[in-house]
C-alpha positions as CSV (number, residue, x, y, z in Angstrom):
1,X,4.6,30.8,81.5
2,X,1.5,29.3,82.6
3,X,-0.2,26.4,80.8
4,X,-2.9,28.5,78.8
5,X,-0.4,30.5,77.5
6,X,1.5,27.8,76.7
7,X,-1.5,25.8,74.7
8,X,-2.0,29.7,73.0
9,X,1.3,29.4,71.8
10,X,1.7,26.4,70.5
11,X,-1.7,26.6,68.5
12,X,-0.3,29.7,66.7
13,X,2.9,27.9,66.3
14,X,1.4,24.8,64.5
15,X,-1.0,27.6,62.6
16,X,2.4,29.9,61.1
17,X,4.0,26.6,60.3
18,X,1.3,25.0,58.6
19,X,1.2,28.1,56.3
20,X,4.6,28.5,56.5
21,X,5.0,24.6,54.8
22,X,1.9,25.3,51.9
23,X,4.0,28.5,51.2
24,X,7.0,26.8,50.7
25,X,5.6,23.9,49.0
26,X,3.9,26.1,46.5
27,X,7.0,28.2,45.7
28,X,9.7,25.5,46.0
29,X,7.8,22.3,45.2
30,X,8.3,19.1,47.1
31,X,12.3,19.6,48.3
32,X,14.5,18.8,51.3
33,X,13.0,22.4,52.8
34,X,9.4,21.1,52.5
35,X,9.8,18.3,54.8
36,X,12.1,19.9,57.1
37,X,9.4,22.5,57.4
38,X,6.3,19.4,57.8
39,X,8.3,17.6,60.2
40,X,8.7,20.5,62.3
41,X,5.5,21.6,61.8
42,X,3.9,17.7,62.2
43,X,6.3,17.5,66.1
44,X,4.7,21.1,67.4
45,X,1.4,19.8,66.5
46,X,1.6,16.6,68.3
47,X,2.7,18.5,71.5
48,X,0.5,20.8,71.3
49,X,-2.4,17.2,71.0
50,X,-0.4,16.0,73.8
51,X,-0.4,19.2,76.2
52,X,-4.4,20.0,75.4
53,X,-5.3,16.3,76.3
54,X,-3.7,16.3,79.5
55,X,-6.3,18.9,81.1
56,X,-7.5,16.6,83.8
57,X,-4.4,16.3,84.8
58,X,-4.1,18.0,88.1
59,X,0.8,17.3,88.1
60,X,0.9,18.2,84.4
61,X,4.5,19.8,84.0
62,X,5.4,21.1,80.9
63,X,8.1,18.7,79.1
64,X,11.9,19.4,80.0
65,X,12.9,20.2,76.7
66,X,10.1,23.1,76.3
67,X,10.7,24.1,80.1
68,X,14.1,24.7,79.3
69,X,14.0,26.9,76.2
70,X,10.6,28.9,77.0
71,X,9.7,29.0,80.9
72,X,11.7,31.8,82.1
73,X,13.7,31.0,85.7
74,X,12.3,32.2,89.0
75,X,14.7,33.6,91.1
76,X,15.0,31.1,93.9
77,X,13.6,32.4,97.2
78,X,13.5,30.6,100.6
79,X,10.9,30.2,102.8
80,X,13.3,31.3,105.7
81,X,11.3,32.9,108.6
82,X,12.9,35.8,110.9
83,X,13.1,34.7,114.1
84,X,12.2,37.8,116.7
85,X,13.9,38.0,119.9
């Protein structure tokens, strides 16, 4: 994925949860599934803050964790040349 899909994705992420928590909290009230949902929710958001504020930077590389479960692997090509007779 490249990074403005990336910053698309988590926006709509912190949106869905943020309705996803007022849903909950409206139907449920204040319980252990509230919070879970907020913290959630409140740890997207902050990486999503982080990843938009690091624009400028020209090495950004998306955090291991999220590389791991989201950026698909490349299959891993070399740069070997033919050598002609």
């Amino acid at each position: 994925m490249d990074r403005k899909s990336i910053e698309l994705s988590f926006a709509s992420l912190t949106v869905v949860l943020t309705l996803i928590t007022i849903i909950v909290f409206i139907i449920f009230g204040g319980g252990i599934i509230f919070y879970l949902i907020a913290i959630i929710a409140i740890i997207i958001a902050v990486l999503n803050g982080w990843i938009l504020s690091n624009v400028d930077n020209k090495d950004f590389e998306v955090p291991f964790l999220i590389k791991k479960s989201i950026v698909p692997k490349k299959a891993h090509i070399t740069n070997t040349k033919i050598k002609k007779k």
